[in-house]
C-alpha positions as CSV (number, residue, x, y, z in Angstrom):
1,X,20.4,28.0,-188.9
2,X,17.4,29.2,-190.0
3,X,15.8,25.5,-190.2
4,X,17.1,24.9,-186.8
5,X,15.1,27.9,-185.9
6,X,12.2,27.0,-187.4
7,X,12.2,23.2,-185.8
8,X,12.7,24.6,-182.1
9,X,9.6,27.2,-182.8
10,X,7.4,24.3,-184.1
11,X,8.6,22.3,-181.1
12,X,8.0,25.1,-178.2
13,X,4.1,25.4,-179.8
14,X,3.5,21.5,-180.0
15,X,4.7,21.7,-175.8
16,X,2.5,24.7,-175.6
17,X,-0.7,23.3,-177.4
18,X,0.1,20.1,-175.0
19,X,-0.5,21.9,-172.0
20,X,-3.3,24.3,-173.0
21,X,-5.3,21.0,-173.9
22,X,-4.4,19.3,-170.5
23,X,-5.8,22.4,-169.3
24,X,-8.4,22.7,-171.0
25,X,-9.6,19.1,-170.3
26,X,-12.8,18.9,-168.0
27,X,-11.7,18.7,-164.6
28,X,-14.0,16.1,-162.4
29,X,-17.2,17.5,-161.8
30,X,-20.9,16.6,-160.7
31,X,-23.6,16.4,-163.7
32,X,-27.0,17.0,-162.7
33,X,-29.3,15.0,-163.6
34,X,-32.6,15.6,-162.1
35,X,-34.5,17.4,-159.1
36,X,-37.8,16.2,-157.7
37,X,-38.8,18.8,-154.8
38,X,-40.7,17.2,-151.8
39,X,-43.0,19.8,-150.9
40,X,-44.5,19.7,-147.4
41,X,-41.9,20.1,-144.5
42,X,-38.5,18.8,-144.1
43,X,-36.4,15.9,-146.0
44,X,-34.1,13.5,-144.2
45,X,-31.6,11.1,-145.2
46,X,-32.1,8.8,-148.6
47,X,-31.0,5.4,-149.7
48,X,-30.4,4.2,-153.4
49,X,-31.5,0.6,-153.5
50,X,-32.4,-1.6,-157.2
51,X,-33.1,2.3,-158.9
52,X,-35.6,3.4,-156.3
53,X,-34.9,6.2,-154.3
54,X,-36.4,6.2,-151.0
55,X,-36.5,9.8,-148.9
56,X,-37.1,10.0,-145.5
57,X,-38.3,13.2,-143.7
58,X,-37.5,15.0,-140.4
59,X,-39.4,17.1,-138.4
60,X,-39.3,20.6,-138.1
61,X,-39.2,23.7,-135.3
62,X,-43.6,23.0,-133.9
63,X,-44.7,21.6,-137.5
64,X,-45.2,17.7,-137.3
65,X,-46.0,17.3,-141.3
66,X,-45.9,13.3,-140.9
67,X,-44.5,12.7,-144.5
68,X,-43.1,9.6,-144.0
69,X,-40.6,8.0,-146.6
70,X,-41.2,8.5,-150.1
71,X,-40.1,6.6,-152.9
72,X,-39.2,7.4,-156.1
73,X,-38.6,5.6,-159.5
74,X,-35.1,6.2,-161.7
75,X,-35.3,3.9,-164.4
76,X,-34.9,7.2,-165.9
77,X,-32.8,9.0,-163.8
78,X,-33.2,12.5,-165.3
79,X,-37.2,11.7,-164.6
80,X,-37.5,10.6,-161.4
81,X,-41.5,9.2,-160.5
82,X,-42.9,9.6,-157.2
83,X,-44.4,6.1,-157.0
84,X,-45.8,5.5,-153.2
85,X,-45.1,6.8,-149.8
86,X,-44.9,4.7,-146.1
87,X,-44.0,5.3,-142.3
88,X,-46.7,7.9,-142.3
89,X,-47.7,7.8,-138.7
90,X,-49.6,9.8,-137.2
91,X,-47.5,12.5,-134.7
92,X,-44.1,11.3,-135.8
93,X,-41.0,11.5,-138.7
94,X,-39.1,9.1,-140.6
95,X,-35.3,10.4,-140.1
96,X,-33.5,7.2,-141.5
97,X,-34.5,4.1,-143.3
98,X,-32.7,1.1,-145.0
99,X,-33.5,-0.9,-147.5
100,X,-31.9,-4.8,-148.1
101,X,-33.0,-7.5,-150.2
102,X,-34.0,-10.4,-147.7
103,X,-34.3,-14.5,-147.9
104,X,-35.1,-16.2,-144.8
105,X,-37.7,-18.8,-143.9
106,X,-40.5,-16.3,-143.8
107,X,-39.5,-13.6,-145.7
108,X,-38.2,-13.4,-149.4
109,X,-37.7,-9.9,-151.0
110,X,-36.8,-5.9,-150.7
111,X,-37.4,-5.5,-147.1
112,X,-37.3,-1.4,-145.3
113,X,-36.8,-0.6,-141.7
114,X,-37.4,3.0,-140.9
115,X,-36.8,5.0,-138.1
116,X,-39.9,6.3,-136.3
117,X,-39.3,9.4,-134.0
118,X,-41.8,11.0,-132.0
119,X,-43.4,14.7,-132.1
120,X,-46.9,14.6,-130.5
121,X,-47.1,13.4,-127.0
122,X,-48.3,10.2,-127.4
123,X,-47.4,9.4,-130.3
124,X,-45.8,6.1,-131.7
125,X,-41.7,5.6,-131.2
126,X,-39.4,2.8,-132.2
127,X,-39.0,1.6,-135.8
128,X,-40.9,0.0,-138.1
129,X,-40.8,-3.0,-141.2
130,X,-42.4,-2.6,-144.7
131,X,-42.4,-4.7,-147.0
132,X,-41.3,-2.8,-150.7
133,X,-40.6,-6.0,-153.3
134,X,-43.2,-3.7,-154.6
135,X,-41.6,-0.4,-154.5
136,X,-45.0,1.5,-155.7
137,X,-47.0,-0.7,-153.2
138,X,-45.4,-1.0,-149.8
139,X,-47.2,-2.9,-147.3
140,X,-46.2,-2.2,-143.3
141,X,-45.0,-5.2,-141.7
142,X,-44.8,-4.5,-137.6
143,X,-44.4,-1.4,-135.8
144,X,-41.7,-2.3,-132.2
145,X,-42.3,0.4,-129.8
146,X,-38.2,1.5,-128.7
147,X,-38.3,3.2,-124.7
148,X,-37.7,5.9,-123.3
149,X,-37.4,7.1,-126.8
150,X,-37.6,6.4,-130.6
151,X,-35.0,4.7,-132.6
152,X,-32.7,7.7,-134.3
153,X,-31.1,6.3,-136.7
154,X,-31.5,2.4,-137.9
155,X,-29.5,-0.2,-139.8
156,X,-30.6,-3.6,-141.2
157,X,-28.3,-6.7,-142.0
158,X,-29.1,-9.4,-143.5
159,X,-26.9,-12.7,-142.3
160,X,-27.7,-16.0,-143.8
161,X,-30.8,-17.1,-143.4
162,X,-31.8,-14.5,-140.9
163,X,-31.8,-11.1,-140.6
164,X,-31.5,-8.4,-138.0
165,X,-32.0,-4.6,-137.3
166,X,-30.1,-2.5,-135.1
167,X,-30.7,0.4,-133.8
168,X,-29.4,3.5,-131.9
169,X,-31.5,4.9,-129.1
170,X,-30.0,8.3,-128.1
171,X,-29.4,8.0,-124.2
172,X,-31.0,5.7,-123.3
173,X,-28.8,4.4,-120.7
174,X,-28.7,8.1,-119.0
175,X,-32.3,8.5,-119.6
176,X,-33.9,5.5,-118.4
177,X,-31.5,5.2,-115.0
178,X,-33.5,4.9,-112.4
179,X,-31.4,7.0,-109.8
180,X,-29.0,8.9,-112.3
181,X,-26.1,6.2,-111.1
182,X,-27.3,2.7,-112.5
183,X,-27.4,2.3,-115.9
184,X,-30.5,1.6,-117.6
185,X,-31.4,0.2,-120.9
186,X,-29.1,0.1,-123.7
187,X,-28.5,2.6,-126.5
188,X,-27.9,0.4,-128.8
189,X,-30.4,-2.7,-129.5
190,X,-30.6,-5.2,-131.9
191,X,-33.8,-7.3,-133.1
192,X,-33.9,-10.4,-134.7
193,X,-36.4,-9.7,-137.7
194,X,-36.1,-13.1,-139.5
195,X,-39.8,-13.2,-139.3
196,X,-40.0,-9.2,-140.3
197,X,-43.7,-9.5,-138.9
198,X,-42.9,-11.1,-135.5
199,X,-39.4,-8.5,-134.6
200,X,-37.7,-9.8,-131.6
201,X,-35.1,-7.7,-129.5
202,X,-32.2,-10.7,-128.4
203,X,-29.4,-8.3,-127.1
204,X,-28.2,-4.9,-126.8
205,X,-25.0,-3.1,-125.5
206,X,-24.2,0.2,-123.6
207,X,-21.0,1.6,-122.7
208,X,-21.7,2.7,-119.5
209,X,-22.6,-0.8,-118.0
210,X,-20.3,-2.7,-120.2
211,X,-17.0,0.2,-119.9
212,X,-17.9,1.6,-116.8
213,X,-18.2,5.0,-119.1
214,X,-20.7,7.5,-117.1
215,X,-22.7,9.3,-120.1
216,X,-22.4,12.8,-118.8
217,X,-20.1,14.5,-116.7
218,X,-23.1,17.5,-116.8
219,X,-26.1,16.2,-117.4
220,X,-27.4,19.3,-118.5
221,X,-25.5,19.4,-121.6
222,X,-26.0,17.3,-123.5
223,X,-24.2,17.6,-126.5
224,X,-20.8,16.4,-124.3
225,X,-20.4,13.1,-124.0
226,X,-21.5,9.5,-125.0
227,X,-24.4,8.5,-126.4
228,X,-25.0,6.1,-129.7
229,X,-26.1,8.4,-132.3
230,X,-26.0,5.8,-135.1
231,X,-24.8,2.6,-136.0
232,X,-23.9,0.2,-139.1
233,X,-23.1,-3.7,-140.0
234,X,-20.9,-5.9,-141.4
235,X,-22.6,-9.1,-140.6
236,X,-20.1,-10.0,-137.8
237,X,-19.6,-6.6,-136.2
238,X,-21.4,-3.3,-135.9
239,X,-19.9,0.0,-136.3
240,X,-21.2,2.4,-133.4
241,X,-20.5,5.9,-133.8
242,X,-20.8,6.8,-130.1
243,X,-20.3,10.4,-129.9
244,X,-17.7,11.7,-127.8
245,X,-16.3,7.8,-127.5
246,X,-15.8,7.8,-131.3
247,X,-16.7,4.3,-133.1
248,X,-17.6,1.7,-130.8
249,X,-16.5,-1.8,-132.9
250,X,-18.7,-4.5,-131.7
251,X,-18.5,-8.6,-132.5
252,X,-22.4,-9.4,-133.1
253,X,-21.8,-12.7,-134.5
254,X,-23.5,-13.8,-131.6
255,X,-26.3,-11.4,-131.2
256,X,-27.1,-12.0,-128.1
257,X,-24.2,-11.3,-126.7
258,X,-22.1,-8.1,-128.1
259,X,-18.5,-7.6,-127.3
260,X,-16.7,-5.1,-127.3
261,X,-13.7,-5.3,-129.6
262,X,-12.0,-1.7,-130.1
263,X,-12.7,1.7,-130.9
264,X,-11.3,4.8,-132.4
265,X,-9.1,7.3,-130.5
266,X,-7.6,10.8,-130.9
267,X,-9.7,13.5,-131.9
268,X,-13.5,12.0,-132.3
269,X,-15.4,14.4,-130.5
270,X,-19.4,14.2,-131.9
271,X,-19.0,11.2,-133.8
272,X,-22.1,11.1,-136.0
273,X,-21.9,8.7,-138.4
274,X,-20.0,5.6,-140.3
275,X,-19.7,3.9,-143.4
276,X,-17.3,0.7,-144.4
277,X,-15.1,0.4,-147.6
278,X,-12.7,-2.0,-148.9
279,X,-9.7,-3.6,-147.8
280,X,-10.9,-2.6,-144.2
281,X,-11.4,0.7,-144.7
282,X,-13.4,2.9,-142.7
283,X,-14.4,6.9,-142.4
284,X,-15.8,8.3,-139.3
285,X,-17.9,11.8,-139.7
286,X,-17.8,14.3,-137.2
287,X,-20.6,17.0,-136.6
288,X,-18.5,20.4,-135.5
289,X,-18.2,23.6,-137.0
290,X,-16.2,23.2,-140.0
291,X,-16.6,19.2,-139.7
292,X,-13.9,16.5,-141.0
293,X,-14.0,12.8,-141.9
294,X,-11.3,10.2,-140.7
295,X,-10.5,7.2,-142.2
296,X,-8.6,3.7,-140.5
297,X,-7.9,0.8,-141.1
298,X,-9.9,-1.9,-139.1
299,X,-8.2,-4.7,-137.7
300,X,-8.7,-7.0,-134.7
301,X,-8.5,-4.3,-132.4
302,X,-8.4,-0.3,-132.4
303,X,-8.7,0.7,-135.8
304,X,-5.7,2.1,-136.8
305,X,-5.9,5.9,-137.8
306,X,-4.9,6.5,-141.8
307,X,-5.6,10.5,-142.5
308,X,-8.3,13.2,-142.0
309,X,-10.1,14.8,-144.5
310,X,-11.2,17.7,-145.0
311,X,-12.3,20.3,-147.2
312,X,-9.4,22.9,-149.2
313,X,-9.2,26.0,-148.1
314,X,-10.9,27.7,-151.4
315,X,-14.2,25.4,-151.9
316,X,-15.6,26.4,-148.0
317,X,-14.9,29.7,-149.6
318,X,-16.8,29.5,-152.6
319,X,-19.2,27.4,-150.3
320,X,-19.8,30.6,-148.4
321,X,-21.4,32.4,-151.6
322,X,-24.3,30.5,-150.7
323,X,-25.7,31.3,-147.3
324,X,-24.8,27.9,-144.9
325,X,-27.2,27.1,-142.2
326,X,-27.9,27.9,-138.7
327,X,-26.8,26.7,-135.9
328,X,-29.7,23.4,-135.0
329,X,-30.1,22.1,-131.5
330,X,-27.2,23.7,-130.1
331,X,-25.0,22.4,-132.7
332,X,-23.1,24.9,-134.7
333,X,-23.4,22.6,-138.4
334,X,-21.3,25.8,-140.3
335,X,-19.4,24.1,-143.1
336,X,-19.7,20.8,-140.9
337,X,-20.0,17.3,-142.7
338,X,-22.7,15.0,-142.4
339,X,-22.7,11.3,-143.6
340,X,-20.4,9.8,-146.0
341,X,-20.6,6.3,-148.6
342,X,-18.3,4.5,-150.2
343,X,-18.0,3.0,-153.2
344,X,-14.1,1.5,-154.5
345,X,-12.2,4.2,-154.8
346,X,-14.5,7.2,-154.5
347,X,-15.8,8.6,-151.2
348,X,-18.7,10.8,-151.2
349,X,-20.0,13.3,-148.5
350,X,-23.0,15.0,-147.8
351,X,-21.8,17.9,-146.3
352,X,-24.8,20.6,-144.7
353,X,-23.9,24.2,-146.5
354,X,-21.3,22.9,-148.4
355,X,-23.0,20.5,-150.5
356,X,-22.1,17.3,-151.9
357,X,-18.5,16.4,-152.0
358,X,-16.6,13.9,-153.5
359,X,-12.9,12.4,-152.7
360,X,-10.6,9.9,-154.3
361,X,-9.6,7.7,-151.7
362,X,-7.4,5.2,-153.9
363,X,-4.8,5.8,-151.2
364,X,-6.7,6.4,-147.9
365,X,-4.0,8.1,-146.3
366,X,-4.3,11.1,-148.8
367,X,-7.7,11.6,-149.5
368,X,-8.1,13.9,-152.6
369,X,-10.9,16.3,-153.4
370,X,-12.1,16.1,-156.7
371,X,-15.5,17.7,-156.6
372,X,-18.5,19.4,-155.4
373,X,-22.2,20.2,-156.0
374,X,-24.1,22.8,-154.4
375,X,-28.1,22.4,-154.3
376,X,-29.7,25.5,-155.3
377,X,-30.7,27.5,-151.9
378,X,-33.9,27.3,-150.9
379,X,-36.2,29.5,-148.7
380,X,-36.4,27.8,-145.2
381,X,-40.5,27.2,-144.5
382,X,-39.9,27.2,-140.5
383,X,-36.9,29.5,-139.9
384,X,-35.3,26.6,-138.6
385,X,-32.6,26.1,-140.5
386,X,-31.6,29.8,-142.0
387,X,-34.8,31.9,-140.2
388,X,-35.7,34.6,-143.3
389,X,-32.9,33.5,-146.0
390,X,-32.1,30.9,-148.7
391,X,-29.9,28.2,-147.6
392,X,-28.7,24.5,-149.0
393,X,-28.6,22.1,-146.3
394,X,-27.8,18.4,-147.8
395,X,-28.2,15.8,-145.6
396,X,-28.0,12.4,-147.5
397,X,-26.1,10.8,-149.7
398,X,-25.7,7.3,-151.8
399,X,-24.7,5.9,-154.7
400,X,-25.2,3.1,-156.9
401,X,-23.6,2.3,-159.7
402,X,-22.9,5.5,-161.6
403,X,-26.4,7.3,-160.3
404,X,-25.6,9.5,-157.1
405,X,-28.9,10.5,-155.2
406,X,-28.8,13.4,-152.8
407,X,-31.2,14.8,-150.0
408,X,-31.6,18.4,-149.3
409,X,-32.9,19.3,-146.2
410,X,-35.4,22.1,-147.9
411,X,-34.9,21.2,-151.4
412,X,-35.7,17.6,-151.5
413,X,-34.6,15.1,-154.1
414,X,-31.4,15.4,-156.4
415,X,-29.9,12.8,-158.9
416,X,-26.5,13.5,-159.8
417,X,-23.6,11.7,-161.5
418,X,-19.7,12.7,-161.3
419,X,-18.5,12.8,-164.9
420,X,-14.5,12.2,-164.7
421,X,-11.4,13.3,-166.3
């Protein structure tokens, strides 16, 4: 009896000791690896391309500080190395910029296209080409002027032997109709930039000439209804997160001619941004007050609606220690999501207040949180963002490889990597 006894106690502690070391086990978490502040006005979005880190800038409330994009070095990524900086035009800001490797006829190497946004009258608008084989030398390429207003945010595909950039003007139908009912030129434009020096524009597409889809039903709001706010490629198709429309699926495989394929339905009111996956997949962000991400399948049509994602209940709560930002440009961006990458199985958001945010998306239609990192808030330089406090503000995000890069809008630069179970 009493060996009996002693056998079941011995078992019952072995179960016990099981458990307390599954608890115990690290849960998924971000490591951090680095922080380079970039002193000097606003950040914008960043890219991660062959271990350079390229930061873009934005504008803020009067203040024009012109910063351009600036590049960094990670071949040690817990010592990033400010190595160059381009775009810096006078009167303007660099919101968005993509950087491809490039083989055509005329061009062979790391080729960027940056957004260029005015904030001077006068100043230059439209995008422009640099050439960054070099990363610490860049070397400006051509500068295509974009009317009646800037490019906002950019995207450049390489297909073949050629190579093209598209980009999303923000109303420009509505804002260049020359009676308020014709519409006028195209929010979204693509240029052929085979010859990165000699950019041509060979088509373009709007969906109020090509739907029949009036912009506005009050023009004096505009922050209700269509308008291409940004846009991404596949090589046959672009991705064209149209606002209140949702994402406009295009077939580009002959530029010159877009058609219209599909988009996605249901609840996509201010669709900001896009990014594609595998096996079809694809998440939509959405720019609202406590913001979510959808993710479909594409197919020949509609995509087809999987799940929505959105952050638990308890991490907007522990989000909410740190002060989240103001409402921007009308927009209330309180716990609201930005942009999103992904990479296999792992999606990753940038997500305003709440930080960086990472999901398992092994089965798209139940996305699973499985961590988040919170920049350390900064005081806001303009009051534009949280007027007299600290804030984080995250705006970018990508990955490559293991290394995850981050933009802040106030606190600049962070390397990070998730360190799993």
């Amino acid at each position: 009896m009493a060996h009996r006894l002693l056998v079941a106690v011995i078992v019952a502690l072995a179960v016990a000791g099981v458990a307390l070391a599954a608890r115990s086990q690290p849960e998924t978490r971000f490591e951090v690896l680095a922080h380079a502040p970039a002193p000097g006005g606003y950040s914008g979005d960043v890219v991660l391309h062959r271990g350079h880190a390229y930061l873009s800038s934005h504008r803020g409330t009067g203040a024009c500080a012109t910063q351009g994009v600036r590049v960094f070095s990670l071949a040690d990524p817990k010592r990033p190395r400010r190595l160059a900086a381009f775009g810096r035009i006078p009167g303007t800001w660099t919101e968005k910029t993509i950087v491809r490797r490039v083989e055509t006829a005329s061009f062979r190497g790391e080729l960027a296209v940056t957004s260029v946004q005015a904030c001077a009258p006068g100043s230059f608008q439209g995008f422009a080409l640099y050439d960054v084989t070099r990363p610490a030398r860049p070397r400006e390429l051509a500068r295509v002027r974009t009317d009646p207003r800037g490019s906002h945010e950019i995207w450049l595909q390489p297909v073949g032997s050629r190579a093209f950039v598209y980009t999303a003007i923000v109303a420009s139908e509505f804002r260049s109709s020359p009676d308020g009912r014709t519409p006028g030129e195209p929010d979204f434009r693509i240029f052929d930039v085979t010859d990165p020096r000699k950019p041509v524009v060979v088509g373009g597409w709007g969906a109020w000439r090509e739907l029949g889809i009036v912009p506005f039903s009050d023009p004096s709001n505009r922050l209700e209804g269509s308008l291409v706010h940004s846009v991404i490629g596949d090589g046959t198709r672009a991705y064209l997160s149209y606002w209140d429309l949702g994402t406009v699926v295009l077939d580009v495989s002959k530029p010159a001619r877009p058609r219209y394929l599909g988009r996605t339905r249901g609840e996509v009111d201010n669709t900001h941004s896009a990014w594609l996956g595998r096996n079809g997949l694809l998440v939509e962000t959405h720019e609202t007050r406590g913001g979510t991400a959808t993710f479909y399948r594409r197919g020949a049509g509609d995509p087809v609606r999987l799940s929505t994602f959105a952050l638990p209940d308890e991490v907007v709560r522990q989000g909410h220690r740190v002060r989240g930002i103001a409402p921007v440009s009308g927009l209330d961006l309180s716990d609201s999501v930005h942009d999103a990458k992904l990479q296999g199985s792992l999606a990753l958001f940038s997500w305003y207040g709440q930080g960086v945010v990472a999901a398992d998306v092994s089965d798209p239609r139940r996305p699973r949180f499985l961590a988040r990192f919170l920049s350390r808030p900064e005081p806001d330089p303009e009051r534009l963002l949280c007027p007299g406090q600290r804030c984080t503000a995250v705006w970018g995000v990508d990955v490559e490889g293991e290394t995850i890069v981050a933009s802040d809008l106030i606190g600049g630069l962070w390397v990070l990597r998730l360190r799993r179970n």
